[in-house]
py3Dmol code that shows the C-alpha trace and the ligand (Angstrom):
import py3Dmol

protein = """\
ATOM      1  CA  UNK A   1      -4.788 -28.318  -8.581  1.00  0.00           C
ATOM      2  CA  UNK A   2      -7.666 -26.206  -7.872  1.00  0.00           C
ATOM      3  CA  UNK A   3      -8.985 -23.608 -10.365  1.00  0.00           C
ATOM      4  CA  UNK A   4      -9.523 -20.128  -9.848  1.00  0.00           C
ATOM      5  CA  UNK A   5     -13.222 -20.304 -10.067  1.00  0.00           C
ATOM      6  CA  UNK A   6     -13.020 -23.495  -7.014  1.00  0.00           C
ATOM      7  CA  UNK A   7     -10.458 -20.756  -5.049  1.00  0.00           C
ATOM      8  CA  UNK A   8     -12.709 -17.970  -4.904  1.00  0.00           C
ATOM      9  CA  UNK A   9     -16.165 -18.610  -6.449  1.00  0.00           C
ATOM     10  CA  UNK A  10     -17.643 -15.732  -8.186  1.00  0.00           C
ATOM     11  CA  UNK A  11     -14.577 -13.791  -8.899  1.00  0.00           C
ATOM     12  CA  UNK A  12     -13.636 -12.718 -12.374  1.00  0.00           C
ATOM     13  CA  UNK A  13     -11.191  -9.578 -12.315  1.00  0.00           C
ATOM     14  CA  UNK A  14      -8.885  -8.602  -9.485  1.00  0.00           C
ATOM     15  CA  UNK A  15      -8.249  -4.460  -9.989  1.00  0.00           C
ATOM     16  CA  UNK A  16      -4.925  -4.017  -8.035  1.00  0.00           C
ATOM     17  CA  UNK A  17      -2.630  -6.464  -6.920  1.00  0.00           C
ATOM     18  CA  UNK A  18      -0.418  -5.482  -3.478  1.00  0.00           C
ATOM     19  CA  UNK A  19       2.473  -7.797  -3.322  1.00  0.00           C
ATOM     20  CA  UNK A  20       4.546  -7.820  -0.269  1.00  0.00           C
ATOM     21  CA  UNK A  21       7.801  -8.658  -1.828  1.00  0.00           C
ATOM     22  CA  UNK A  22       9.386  -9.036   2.051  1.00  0.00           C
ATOM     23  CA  UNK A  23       8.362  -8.587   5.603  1.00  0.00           C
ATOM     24  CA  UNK A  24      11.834  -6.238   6.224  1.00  0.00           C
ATOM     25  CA  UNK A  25      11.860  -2.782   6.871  1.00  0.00           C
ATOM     26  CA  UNK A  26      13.950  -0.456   8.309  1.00  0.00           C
ATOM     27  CA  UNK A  27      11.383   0.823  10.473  1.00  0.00           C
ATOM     28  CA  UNK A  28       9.480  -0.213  13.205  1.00  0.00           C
ATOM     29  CA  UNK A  29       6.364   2.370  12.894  1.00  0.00           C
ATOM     30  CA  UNK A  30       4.017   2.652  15.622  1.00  0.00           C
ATOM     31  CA  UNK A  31       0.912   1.907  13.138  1.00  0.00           C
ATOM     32  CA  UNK A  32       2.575  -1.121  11.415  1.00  0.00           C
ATOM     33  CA  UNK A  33      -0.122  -3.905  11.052  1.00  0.00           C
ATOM     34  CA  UNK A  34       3.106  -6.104  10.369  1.00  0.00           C
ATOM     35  CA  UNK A  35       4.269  -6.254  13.807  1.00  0.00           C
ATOM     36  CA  UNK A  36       6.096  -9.032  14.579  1.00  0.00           C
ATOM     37  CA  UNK A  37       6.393 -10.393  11.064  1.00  0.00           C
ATOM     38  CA  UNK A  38       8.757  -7.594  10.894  1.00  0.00           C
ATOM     39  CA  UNK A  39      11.663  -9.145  11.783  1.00  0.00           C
ATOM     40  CA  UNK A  40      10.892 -12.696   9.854  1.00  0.00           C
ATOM     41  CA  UNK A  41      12.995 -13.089   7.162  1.00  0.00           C
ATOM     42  CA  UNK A  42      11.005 -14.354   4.598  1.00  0.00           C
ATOM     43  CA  UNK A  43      11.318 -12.845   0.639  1.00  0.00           C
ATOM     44  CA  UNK A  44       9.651 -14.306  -2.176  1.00  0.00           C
ATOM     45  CA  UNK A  45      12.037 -14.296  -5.338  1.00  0.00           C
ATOM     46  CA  UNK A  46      12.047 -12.242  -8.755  1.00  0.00           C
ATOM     47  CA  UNK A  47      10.919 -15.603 -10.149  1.00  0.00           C
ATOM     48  CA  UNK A  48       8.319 -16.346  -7.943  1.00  0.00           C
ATOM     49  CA  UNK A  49       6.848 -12.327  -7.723  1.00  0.00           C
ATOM     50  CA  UNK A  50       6.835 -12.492 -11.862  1.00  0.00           C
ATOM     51  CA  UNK A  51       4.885 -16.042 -12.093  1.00  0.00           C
ATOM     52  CA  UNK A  52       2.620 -14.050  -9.165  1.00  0.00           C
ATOM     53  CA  UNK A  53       2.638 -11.650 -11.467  1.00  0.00           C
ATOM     54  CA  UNK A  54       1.458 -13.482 -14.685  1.00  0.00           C
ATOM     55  CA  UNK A  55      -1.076 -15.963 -13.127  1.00  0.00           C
ATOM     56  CA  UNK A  56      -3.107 -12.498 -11.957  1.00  0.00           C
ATOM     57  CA  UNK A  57      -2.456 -11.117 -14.846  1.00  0.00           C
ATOM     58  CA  UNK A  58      -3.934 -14.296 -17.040  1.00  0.00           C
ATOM     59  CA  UNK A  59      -6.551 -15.597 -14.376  1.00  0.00           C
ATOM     60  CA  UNK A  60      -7.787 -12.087 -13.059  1.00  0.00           C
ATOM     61  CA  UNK A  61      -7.149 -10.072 -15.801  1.00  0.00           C
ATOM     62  CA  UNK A  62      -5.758  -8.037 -13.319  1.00  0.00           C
ATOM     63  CA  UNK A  63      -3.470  -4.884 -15.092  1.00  0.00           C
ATOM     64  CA  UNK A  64      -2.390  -2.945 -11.790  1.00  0.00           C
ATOM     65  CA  UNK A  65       0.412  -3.510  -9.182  1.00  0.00           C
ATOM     66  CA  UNK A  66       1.945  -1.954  -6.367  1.00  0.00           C
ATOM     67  CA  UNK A  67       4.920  -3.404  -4.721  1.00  0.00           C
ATOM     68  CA  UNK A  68       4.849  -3.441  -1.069  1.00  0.00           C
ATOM     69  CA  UNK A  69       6.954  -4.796   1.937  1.00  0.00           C
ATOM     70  CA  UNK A  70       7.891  -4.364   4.886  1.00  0.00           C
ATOM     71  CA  UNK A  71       9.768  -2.084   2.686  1.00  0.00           C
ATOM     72  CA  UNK A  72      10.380  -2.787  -1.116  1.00  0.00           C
ATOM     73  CA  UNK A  73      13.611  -0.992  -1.631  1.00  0.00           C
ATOM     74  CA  UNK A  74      15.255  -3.229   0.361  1.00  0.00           C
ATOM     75  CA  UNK A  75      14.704  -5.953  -1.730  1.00  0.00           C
ATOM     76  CA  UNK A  76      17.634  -6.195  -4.225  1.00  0.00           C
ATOM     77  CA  UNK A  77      15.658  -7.723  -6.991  1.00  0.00           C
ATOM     78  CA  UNK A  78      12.736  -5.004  -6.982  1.00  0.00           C
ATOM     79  CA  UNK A  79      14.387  -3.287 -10.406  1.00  0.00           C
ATOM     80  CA  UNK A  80      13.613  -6.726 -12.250  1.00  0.00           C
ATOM     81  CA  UNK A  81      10.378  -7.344 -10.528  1.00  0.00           C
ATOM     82  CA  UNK A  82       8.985  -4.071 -11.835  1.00  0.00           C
ATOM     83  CA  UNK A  83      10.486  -4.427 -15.144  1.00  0.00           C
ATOM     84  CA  UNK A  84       8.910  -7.942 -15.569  1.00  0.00           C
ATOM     85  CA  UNK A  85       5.573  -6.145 -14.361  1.00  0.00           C
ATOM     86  CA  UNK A  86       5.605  -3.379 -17.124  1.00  0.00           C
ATOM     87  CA  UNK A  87       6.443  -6.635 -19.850  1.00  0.00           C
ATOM     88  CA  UNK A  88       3.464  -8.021 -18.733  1.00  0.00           C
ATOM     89  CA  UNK A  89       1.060  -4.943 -19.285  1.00  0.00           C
ATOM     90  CA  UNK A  90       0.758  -3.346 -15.939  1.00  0.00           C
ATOM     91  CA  UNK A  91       0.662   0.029 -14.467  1.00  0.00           C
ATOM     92  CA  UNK A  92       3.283  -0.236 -11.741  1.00  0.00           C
ATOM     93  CA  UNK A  93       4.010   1.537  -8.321  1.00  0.00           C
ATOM     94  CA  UNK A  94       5.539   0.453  -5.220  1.00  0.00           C
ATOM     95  CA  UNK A  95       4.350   1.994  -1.496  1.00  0.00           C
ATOM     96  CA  UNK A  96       7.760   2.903   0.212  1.00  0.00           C
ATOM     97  CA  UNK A  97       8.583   5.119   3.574  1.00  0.00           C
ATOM     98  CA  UNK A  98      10.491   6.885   1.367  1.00  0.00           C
ATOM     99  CA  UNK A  99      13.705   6.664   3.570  1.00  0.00           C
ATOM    100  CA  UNK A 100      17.110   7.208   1.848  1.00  0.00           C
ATOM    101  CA  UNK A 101      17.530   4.187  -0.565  1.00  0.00           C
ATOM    102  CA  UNK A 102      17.623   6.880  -3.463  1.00  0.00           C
ATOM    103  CA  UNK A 103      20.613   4.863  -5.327  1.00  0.00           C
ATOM    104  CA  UNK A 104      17.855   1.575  -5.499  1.00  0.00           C
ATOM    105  CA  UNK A 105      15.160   4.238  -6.438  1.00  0.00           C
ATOM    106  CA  UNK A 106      16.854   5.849  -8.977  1.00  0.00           C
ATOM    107  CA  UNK A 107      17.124   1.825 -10.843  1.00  0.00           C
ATOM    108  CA  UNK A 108      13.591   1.782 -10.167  1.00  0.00           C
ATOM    109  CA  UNK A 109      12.492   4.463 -11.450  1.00  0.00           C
ATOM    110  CA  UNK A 110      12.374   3.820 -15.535  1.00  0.00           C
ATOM    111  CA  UNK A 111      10.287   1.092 -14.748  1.00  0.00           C
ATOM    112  CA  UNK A 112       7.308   2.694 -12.412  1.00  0.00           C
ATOM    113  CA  UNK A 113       4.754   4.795 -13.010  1.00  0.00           C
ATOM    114  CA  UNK A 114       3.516   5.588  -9.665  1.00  0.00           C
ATOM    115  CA  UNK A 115       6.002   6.291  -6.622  1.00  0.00           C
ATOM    116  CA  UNK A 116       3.266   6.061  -3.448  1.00  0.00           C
ATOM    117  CA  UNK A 117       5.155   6.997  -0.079  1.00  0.00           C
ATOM    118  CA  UNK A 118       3.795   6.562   3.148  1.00  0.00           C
ATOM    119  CA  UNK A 119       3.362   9.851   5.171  1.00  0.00           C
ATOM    120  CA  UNK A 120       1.275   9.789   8.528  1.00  0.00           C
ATOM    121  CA  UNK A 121       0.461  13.533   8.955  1.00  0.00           C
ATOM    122  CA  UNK A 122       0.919  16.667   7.844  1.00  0.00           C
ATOM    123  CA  UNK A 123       3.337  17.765  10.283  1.00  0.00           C
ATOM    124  CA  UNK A 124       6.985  16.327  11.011  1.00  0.00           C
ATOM    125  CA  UNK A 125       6.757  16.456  14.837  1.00  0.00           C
ATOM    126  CA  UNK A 126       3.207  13.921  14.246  1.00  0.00           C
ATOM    127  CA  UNK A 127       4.712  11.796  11.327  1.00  0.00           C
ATOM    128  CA  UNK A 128       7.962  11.272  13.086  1.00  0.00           C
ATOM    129  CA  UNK A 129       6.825  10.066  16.458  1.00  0.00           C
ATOM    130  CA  UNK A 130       5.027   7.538  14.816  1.00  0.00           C
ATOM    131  CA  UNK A 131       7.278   6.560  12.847  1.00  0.00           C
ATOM    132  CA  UNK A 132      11.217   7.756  13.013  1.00  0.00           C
ATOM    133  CA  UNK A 133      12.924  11.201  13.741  1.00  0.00           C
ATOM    134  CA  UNK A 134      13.438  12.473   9.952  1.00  0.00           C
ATOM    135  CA  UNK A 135      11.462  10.239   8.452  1.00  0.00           C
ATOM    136  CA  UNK A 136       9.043  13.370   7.307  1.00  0.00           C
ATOM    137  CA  UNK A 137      11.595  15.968   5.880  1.00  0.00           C
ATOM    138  CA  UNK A 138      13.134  12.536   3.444  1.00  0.00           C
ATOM    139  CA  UNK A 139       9.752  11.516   2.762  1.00  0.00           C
ATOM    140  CA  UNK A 140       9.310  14.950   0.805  1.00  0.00           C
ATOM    141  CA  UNK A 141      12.437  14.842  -0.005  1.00  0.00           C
ATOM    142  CA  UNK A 142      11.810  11.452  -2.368  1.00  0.00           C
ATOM    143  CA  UNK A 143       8.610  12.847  -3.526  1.00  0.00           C
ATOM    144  CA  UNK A 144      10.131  16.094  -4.605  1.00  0.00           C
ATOM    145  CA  UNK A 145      13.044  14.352  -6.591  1.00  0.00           C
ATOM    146  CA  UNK A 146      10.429  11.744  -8.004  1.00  0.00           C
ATOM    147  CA  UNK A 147       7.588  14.377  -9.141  1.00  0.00           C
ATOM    148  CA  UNK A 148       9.823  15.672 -12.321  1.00  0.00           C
ATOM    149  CA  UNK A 149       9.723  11.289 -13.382  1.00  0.00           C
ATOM    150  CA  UNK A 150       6.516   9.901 -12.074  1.00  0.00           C
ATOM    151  CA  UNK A 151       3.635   9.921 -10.831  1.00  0.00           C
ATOM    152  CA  UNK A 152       3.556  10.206  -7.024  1.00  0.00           C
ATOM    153  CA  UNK A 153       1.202   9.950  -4.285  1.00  0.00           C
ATOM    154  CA  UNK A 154       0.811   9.748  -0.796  1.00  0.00           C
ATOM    155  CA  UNK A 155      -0.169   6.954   2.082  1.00  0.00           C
ATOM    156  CA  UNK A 156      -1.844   7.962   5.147  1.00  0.00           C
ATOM    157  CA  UNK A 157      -2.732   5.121   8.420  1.00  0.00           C
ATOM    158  CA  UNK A 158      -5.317   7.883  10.459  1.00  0.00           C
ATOM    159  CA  UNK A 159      -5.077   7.684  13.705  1.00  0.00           C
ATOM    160  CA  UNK A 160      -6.697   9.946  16.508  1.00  0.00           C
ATOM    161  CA  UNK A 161      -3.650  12.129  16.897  1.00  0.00           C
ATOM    162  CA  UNK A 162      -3.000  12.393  12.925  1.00  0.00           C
ATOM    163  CA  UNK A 163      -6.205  13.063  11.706  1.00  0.00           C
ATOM    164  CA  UNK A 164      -6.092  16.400  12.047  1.00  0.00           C
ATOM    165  CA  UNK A 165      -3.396  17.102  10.135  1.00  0.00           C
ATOM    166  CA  UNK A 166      -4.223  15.780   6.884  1.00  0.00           C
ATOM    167  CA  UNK A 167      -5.640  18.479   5.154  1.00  0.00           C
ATOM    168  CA  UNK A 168      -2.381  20.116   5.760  1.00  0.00           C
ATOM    169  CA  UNK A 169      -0.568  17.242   4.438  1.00  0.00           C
ATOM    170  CA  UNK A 170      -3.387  17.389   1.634  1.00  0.00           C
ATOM    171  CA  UNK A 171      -2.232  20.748   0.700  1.00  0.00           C
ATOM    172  CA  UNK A 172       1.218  20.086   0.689  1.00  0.00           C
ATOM    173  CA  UNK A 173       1.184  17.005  -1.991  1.00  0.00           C
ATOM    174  CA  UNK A 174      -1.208  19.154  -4.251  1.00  0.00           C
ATOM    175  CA  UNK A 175       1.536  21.586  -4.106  1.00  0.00           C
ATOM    176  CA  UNK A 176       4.103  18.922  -5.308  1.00  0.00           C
ATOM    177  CA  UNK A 177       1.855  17.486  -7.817  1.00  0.00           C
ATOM    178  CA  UNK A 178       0.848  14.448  -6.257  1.00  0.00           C
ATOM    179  CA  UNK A 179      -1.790  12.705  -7.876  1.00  0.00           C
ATOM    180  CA  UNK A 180      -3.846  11.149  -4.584  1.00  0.00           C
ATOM    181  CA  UNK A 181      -3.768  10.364  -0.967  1.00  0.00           C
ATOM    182  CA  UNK A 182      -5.306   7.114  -0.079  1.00  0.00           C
ATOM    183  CA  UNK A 183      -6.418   7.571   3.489  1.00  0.00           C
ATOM    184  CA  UNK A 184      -6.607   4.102   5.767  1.00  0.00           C
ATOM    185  CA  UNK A 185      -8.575   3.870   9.405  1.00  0.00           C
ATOM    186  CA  UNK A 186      -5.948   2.268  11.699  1.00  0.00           C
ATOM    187  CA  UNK A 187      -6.886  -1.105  12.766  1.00  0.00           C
ATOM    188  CA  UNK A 188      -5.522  -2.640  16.348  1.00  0.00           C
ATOM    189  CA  UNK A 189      -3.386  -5.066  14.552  1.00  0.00           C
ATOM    190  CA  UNK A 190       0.260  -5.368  14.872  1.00  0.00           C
ATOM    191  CA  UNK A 191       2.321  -2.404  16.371  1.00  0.00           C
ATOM    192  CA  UNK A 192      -0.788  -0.545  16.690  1.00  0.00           C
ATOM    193  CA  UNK A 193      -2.514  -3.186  18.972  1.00  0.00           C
ATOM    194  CA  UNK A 194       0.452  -3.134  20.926  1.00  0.00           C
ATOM    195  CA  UNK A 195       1.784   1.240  20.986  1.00  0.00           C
ATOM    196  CA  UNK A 196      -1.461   2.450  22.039  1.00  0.00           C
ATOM    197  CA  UNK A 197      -1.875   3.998  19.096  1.00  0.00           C
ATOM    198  CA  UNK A 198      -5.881   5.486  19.298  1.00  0.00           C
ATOM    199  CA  UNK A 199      -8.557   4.529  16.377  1.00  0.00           C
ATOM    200  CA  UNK A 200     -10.206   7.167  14.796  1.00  0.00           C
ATOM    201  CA  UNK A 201     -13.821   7.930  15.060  1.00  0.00           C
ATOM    202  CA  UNK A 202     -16.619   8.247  12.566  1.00  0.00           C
ATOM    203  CA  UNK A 203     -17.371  11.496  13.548  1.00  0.00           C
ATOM    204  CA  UNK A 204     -14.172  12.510  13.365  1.00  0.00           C
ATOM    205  CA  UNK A 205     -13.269  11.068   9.598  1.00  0.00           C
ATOM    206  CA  UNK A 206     -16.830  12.453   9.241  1.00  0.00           C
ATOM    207  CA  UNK A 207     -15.592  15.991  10.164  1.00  0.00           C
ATOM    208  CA  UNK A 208     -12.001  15.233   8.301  1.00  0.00           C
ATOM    209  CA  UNK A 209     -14.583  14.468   5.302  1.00  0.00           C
ATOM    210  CA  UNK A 210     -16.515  17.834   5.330  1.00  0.00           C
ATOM    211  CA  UNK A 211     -12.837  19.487   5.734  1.00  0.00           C
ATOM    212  CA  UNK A 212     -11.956  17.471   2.535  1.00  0.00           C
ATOM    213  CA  UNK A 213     -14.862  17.963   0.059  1.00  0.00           C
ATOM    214  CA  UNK A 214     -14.525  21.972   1.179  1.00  0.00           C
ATOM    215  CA  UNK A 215     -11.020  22.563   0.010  1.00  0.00           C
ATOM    216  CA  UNK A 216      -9.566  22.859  -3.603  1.00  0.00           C
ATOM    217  CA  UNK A 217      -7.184  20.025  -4.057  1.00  0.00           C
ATOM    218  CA  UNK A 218      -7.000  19.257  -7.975  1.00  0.00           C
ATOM    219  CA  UNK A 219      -5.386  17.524  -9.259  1.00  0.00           C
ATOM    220  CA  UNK A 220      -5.136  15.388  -6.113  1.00  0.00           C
ATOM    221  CA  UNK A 221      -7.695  13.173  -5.935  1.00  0.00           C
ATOM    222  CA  UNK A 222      -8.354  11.694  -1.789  1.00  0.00           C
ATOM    223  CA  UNK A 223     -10.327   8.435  -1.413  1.00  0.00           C
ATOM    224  CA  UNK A 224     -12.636  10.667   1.060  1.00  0.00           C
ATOM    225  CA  UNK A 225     -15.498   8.031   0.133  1.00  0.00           C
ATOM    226  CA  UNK A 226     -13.586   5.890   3.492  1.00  0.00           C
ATOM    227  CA  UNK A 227     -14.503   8.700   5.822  1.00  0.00           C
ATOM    228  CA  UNK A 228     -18.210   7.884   5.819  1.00  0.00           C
ATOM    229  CA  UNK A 229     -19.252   4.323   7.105  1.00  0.00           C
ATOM    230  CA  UNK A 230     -22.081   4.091   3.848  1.00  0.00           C
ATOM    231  CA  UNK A 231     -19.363   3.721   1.547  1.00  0.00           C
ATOM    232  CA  UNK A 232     -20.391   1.227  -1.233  1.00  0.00           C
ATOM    233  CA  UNK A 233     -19.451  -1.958  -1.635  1.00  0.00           C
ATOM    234  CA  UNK A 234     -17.384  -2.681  -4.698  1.00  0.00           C
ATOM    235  CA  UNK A 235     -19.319  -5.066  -7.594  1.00  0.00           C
ATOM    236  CA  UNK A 236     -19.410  -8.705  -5.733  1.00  0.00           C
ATOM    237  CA  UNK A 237     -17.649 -10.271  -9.139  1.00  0.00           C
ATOM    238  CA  UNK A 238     -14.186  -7.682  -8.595  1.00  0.00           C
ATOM    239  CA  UNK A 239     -11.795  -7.503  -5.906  1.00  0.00           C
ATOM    240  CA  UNK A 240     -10.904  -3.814  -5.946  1.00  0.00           C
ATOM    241  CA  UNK A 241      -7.392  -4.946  -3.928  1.00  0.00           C
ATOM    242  CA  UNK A 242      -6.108  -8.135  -3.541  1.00  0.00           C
ATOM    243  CA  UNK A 243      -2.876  -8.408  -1.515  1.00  0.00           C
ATOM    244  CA  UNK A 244      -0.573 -11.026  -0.982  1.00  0.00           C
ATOM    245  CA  UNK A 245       1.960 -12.243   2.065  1.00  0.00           C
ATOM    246  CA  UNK A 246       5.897 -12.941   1.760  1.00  0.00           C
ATOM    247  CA  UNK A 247       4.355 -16.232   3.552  1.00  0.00           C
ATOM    248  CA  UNK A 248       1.043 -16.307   0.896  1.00  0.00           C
ATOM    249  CA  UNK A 249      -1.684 -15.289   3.170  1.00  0.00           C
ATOM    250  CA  UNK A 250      -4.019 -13.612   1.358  1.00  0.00           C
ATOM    251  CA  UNK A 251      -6.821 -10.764   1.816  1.00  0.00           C
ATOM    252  CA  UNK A 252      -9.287  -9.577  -0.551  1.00  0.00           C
ATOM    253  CA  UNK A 253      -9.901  -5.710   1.199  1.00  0.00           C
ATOM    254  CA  UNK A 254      -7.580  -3.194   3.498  1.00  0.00           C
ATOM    255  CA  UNK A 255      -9.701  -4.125   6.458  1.00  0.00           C
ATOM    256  CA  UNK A 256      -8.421  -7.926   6.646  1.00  0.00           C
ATOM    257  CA  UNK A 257      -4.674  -6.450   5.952  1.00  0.00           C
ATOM    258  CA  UNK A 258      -2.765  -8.680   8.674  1.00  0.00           C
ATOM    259  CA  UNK A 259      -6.069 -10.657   9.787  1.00  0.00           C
ATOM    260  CA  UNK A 260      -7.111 -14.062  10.112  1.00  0.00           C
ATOM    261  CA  UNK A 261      -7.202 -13.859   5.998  1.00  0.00           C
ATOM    262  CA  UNK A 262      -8.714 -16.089   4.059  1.00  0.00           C
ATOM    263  CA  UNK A 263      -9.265 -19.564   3.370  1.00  0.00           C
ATOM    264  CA  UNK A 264      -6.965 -19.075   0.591  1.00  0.00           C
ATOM    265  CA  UNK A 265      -3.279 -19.049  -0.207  1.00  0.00           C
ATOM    266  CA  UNK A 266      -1.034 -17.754  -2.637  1.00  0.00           C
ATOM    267  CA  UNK A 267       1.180 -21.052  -3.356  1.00  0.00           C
ATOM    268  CA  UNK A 268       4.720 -19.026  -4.816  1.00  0.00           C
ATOM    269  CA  UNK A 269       6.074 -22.408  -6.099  1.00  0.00           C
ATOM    270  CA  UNK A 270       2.791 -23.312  -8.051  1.00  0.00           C
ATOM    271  CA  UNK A 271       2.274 -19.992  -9.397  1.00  0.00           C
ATOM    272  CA  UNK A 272      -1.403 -20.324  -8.286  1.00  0.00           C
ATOM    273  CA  UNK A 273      -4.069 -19.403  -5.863  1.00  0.00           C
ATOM    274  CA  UNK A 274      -4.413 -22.426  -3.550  1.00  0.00           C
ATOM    275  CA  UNK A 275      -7.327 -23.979  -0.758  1.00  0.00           C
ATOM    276  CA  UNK A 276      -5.478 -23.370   2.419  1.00  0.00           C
TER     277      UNK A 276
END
"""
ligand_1 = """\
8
SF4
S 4.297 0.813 8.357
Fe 5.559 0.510 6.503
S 7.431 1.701 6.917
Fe 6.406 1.393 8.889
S 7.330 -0.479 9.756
Fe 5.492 -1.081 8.639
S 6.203 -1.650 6.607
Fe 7.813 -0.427 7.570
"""
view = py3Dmol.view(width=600, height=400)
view.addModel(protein, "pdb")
view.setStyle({"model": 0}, {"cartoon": {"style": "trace"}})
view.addModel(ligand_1, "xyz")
view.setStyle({"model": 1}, {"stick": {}})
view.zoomTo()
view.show()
């Protein structure tokens, strides 16, 4: 069996693990680096996402999770996963559209300490044509009944026709109480490569960046470090986000999300990172 030092030399502390607990979701969004793995059926079990779970936990010392899909509150087994998670030491949170599913939420929610919903603009007429008519107005709607619980926060894929709108949407989750808004640069992977979905610039996230830094948004805190192309690279010893495949591909940043990967694989029966 290989070790984790043979798996991925130089490594010593993973900060976030992403688990995708399924590749199902009941939507089809226009941005979704999934794609076609969509509609595979492939779940990893409570068993395997808790030995996941502990080998990070042991091997990377690795105390933070967020449960992912395709979408995580269709997987049945989610309230155990995140209870298992907390028994284990870490600070949980799943990434969800936020799309009915309340009764699943509401067994989640005693165990989570973050509820992150996806939300791709600051307007519903934007956010819904990329992803579903609705989908905005219940998006709020879970944040709103989560904020008096948890923590929440807020998702955002920019895209040329979105980016605009997010220091609206900024403004809206401070006033909810939202604690951040990661912001991601769509990549022409999955649905995206496909929907003609347009990349954003760097001079407009540069502009979206100057917007940013210029408004008042405590206590929300926006990773507006992304928006500028000199970000800094985390310490080479720690993967800031390490995130996992139903299928255990694996990818060390958001920028290989649904690439190539790397020449490494999560093995679910083993419990272990593995050569590929
Ligand atoms: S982006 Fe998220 S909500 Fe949309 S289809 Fe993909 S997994 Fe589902």
């Amino acid at each position: 069996m290989n070790t984790p030092t043979s798996v991925l030399p130089g490594i010593r502390r993973v900060d976030k693990l992403y688990l995708e607990l399924l590749f199902r979701c009941n939507f089809s969004c226009t941005i979704c680096y999934h794609g076609e793995d969509l509609k595979r059926p492939d779940t990893v079990t409570i068993e395997q996402a808790i030995g996941a779970l502990a080998y990070f936990s042991s091997v990377f010392d690795c105390r933070s999770v967020c449960l992912l899909g395709g979408e995580p509150l269709l997987f049945d087994g989610l309230p155990l996963v995140l209870g298992g998670a907390r028994a284990l030491g870490y600070q949980t949170e799943i990434c969800t559209n936020g799309y009915k599913r309340r009764t699943m939420l509401a067994q989640c929610a005693d165990h989570l300490d973050m509820l992150r919903v996806s939300l791709d603009g600051g307007i519903a007429s934007v956010h819904d044509s990329i992803r579903r008519p609705g989908s905005f107005d219940a998006a709020f709607d879970t944040l709103a009944w989560a904020a008096p619980q948890m923590r929440i926060g807020a998702t955002c894929t920019l895209t040329a026709d979105n980016i605009a709108t997010v220091p609206t949407l900024a403004e809206r989750l401070r006033d909810l109480g939202a604690r951040d808004l990661y912001l991601h640069r769509v990549r022409p992977v999955g649905n995206a490569a496909l929907s003609g979905v347009t990349p954003v610039t760097w001079d407009q996230t540069q502009q979206l960046h100057e917007q940013l830094t210029g408004m008042d948004l405590a206590p929300l805190s926006v990773n507006t470090d992304i928006l500028l192309p000199e970000r800094c690279p985390a310490p080479s010893d720690v993967v800031e986000k390490l995130e996992i495949a139903p299928d255990g591909r694996v990818y060390l940043s958001c920028a290989e999300v649904a690439g190539p990967g790397r020449p490494v694989r999560f093995d679910f029966d083993a419990a272990a990172l593995v050569t590929a």
